[in-house]
C-alpha positions as CSV (number, residue, x, y, z in Angstrom):
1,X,0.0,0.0,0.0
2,X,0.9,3.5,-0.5
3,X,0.8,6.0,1.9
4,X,2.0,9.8,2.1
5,X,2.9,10.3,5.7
6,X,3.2,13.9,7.2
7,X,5.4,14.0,10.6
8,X,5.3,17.5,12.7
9,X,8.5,17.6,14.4
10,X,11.4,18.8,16.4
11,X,14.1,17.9,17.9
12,X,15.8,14.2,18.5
13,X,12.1,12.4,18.8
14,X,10.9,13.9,15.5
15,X,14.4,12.8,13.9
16,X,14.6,9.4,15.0
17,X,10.6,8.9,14.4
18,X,11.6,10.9,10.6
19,X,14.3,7.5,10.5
20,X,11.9,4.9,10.9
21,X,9.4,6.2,8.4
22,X,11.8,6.5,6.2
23,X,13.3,2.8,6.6
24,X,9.3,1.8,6.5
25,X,8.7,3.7,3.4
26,X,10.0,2.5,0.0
27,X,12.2,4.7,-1.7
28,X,13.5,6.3,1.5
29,X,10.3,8.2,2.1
30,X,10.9,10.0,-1.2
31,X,7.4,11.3,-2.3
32,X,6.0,10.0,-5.7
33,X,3.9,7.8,-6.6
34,X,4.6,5.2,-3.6
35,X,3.7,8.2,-1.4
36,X,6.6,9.3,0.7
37,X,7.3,11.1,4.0
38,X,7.1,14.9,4.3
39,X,8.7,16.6,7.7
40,X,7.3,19.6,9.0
41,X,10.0,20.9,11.6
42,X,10.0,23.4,13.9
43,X,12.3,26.6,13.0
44,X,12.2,28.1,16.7
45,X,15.4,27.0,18.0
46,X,16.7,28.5,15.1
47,X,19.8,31.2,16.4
48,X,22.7,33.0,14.8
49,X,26.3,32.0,16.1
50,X,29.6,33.7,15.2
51,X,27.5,35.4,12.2
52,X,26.3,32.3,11.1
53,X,22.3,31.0,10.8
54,X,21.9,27.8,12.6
55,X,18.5,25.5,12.3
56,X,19.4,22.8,15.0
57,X,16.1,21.1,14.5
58,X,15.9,20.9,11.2
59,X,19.6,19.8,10.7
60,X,19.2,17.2,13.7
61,X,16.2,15.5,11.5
62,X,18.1,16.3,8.3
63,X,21.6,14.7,9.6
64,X,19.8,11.7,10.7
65,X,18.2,10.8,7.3
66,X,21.1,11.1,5.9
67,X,22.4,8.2,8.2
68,X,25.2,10.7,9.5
69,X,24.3,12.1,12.7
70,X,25.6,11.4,16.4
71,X,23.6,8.9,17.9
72,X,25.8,9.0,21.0
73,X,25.2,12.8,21.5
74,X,21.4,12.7,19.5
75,X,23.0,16.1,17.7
76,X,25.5,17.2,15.3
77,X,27.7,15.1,12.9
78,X,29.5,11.6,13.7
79,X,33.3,11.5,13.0
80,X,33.5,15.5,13.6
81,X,36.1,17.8,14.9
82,X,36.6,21.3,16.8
83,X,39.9,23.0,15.3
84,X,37.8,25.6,14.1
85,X,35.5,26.1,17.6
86,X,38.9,25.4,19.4
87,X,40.2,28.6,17.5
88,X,37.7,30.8,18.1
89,X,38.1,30.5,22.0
90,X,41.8,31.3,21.5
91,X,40.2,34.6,19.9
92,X,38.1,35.1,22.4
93,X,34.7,34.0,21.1
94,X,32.3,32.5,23.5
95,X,32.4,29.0,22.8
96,X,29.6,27.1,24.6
97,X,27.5,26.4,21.6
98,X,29.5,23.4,20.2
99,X,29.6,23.4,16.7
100,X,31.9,20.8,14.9
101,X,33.8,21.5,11.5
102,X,31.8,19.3,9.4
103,X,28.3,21.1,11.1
104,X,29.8,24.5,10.4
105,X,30.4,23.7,6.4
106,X,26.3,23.4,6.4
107,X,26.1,26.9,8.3
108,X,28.7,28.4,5.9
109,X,26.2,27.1,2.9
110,X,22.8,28.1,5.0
111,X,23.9,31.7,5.5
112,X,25.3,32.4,2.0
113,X,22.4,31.5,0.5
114,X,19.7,33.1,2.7
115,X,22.1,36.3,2.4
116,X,21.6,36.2,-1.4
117,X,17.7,35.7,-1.1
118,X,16.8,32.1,-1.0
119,X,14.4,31.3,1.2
120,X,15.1,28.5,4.0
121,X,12.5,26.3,2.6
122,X,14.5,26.4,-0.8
123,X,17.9,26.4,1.2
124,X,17.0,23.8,3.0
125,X,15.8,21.6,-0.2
126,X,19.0,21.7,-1.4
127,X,21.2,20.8,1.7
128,X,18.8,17.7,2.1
129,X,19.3,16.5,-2.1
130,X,23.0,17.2,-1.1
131,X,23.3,15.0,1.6
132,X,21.3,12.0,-0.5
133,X,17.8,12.3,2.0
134,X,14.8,11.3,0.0
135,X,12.3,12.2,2.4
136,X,10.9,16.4,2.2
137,X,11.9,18.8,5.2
138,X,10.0,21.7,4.9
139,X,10.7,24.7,7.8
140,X,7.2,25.4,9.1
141,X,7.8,28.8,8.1
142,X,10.8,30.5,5.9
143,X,9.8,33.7,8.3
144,X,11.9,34.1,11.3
145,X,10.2,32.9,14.3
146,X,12.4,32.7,17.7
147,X,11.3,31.1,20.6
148,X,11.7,33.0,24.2
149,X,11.9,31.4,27.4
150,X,10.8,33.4,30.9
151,X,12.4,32.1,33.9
152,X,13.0,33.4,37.5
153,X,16.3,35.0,36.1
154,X,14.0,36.6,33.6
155,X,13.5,36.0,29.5
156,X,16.1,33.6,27.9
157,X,16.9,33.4,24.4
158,X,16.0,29.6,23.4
159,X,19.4,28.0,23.2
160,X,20.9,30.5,26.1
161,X,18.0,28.3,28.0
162,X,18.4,24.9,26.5
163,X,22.6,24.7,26.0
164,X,24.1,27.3,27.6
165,X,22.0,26.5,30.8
166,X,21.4,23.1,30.4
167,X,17.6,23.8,30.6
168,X,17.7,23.6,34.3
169,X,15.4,26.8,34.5
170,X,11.8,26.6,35.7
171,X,10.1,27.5,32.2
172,X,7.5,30.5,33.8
173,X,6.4,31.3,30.2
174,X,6.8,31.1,26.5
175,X,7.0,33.4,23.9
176,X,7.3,32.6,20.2
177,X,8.5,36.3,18.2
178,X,7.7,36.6,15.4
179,X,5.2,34.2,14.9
180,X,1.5,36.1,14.7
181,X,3.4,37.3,11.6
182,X,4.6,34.0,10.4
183,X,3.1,32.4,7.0
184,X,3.1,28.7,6.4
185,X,6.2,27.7,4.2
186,X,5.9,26.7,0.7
187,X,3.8,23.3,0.9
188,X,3.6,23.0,4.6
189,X,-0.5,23.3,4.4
190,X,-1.0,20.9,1.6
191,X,1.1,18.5,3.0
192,X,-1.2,18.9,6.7
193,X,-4.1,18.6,5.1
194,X,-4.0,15.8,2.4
195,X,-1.5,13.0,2.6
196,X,-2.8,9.5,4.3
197,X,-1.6,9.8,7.6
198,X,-0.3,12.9,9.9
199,X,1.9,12.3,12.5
200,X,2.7,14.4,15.8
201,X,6.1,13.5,17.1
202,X,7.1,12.5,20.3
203,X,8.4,16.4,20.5
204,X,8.4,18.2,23.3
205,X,4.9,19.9,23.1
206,X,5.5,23.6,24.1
207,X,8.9,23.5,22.8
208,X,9.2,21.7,19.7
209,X,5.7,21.5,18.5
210,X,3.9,24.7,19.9
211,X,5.9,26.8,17.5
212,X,4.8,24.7,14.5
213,X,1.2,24.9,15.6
214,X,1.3,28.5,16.4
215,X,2.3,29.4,12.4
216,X,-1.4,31.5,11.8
217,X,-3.3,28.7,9.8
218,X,-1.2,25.5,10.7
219,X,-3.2,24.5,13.9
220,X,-6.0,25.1,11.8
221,X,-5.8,23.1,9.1
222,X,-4.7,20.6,11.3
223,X,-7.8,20.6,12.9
224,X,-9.3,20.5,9.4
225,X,-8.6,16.9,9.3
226,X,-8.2,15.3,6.0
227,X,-5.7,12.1,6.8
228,X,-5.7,10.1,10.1
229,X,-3.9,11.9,12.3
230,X,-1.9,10.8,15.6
231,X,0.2,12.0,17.7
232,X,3.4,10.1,20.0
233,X,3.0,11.5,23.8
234,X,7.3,11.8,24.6
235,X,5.8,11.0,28.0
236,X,6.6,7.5,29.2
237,X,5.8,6.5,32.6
238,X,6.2,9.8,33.8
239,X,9.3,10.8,32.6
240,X,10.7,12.2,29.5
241,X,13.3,10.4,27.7
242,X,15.3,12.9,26.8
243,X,15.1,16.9,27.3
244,X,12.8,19.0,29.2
245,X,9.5,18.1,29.0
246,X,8.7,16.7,32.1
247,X,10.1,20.0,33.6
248,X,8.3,22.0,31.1
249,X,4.7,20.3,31.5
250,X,5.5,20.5,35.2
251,X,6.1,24.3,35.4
252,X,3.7,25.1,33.1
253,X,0.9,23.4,35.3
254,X,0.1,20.8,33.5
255,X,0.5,16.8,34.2
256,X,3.4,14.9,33.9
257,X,2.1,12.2,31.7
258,X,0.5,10.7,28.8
259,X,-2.5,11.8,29.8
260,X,-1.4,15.6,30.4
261,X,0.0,15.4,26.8
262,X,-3.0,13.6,25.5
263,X,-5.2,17.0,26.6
264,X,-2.7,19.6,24.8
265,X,-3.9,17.4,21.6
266,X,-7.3,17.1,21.9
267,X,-9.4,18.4,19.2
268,X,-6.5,18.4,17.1
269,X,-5.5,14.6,16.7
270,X,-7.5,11.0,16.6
271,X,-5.3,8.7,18.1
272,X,-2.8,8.9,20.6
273,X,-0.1,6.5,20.4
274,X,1.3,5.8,24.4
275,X,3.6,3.4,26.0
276,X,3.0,0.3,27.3
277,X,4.1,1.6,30.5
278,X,1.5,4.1,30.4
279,X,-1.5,1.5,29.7
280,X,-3.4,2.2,32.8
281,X,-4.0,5.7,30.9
282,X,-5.7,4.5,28.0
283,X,-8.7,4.4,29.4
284,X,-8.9,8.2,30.3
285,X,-7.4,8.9,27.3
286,X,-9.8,7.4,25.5
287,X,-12.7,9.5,27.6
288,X,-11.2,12.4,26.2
289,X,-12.3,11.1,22.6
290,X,-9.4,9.7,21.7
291,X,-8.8,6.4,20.2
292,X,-5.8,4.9,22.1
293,X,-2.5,2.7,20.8
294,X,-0.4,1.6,23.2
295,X,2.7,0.1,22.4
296,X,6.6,0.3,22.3
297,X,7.3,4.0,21.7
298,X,10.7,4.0,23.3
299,X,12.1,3.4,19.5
300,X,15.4,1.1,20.6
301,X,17.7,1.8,17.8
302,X,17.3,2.2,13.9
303,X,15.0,-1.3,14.0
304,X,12.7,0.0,16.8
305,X,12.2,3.5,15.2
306,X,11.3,1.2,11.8
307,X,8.5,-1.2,13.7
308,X,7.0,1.9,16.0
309,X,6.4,3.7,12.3
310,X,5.1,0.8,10.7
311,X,2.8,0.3,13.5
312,X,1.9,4.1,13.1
313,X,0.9,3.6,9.0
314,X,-1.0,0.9,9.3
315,X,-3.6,3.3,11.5
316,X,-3.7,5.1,8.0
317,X,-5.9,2.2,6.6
318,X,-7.9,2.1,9.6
């Protein structure tokens, strides 16, 4: 069967989720006539470093299609080196962004050619042809959109939050600049509303997804409907797996758990795929009119992230 699958995501759960469809998918999740995967990532992380524009989510889920990111680290490029951030401390940059050689070639190639007027959603389609991916990664939006952080120490600028400070802040409040201003990038709508199945990573809501949503007419056409639609809660027994949004949903006042994450989504998803850890949930998941799939979410290496997306298509011929 063919199916066009449509994943919102951000961070290292949209990217290693983004792997397994791929590996499900024939042709690498290249669209055509066997369908294909489209990626709809989250731009709000995006910063500028040492003059340079950097898109950490979108090259996270970009480096691992390409089969050459860090699975150690979950970030950045395997093999890579730091003359070049090494240097720049001896000249008295600030250095506690780690970028490797290898990353900084894609900044060097990013910048240049937003500089010159490309958009990122073109920019961004050639990196991913250079790099051999055959899925689409389209920027929610090629408008700038920057994601703010309040604290007790006051507003943080997203990766002065999440790297810098490890995100060991209390997360008071979010603010996404730039966004009421924000149009959808080239495709992102069609792909949300037609397709066979859309996909909700296991993202951290409020920081990896919220910004996608929040584009003016994304969260609606999502709510549209058109394909089945699902979401991954990166909730598993309580905890996160990796990053902040245990502390996040926590601090924000709402409930650490599948459950807490399966009410951010209602209205807006049919299914919501949990943990077997989390089973006792399903049923007030399911009060909230969701229909519930629990299973392995956990995605134990490139095999797990293949068998949680095939479980996730075949819910498109539901």
């Amino acid at each position: 069967m063919s199916t066009s699958v449509t994943l919102l995501a951000g961070g290292v759960g949209g990217a290693r989720l983004a792997h397994g469809f791929a590996r499900a998918l024939p042709d690498g999740g290249a669209p055509g006539a066997h369908g294909g995967l489209t990626c709809v990532v989250n731009v709000g992380d995006d910063t500028e470093r040492h003059g340079l524009h950097v898109s950490p989510d979108l090259d996270t889920v970009m480096y691992t299609l390409a089969g050459l990111n860090d699975e150690e680290r979950g970030w950045g490029l395997t093999d890579e080196s730091y003359a070049v951030l090494d240097q720049l401390g001896r000249l008295g940059e600030d250095t506690w962004f780690t970028l490797g050689d290898k990353d900084l070639a894609t900044h060097v190639v990013r910048t240049a050619r937003l500089r010159a007027g490309e958009p990122l959603s073109a920019v961004t389609a050639a990196l991913t042809r250079s790099l051999g991916v055959d899925a689409r990664l389209l920027p929610v939006t090629d408008d700038a959109v920057r994601t703010r952080i309040t604290t007790p120490d006051g507003e943080l600028e997203f990766q002065e939050y999440f790297v810098r400070r490890q995100h060991a802040d209390a997360v008071l409040d979010l603010d996404f600049a730039g966004i009421d201003a924000a149009r959808p990038g080239p495709g992102v709508l069609d792909a949300i509303t037609g397709g066979d199945l859309l996909v909700v990573a296991p993202s951290n809501p409020f920081l990896s997804v919220e910004p996608v949503l929040g584009v003016p007419g994304v969260r609606e056409a999502l709510r549209a409907g058109g394909p089945r639609r699902v979401a991954v809660s990166p909730i598993v027994g309580g905890r996160a797996l990796k990053g902040p949004a245990a502390q996040v949903l926590e601090s924000l006042g709402h409930d650490v758990s599948a459950l807490g994450v399966a009410r951010l989504y209602t209205g807006l998803v049919d299914v919501m795929a949990i943990d077997a850890a989390d089973e006792a949930l399903a049923a007030p998941i399911a009060d909230l009119g969701f229909e519930v799939l629990v299973t392995d979410t956990v995605m134990g290496g490139p095999e797990g992230r293949e068998r949680l997306a095939r479980e996730l298509l075949e819910l498109a011929g539901s």
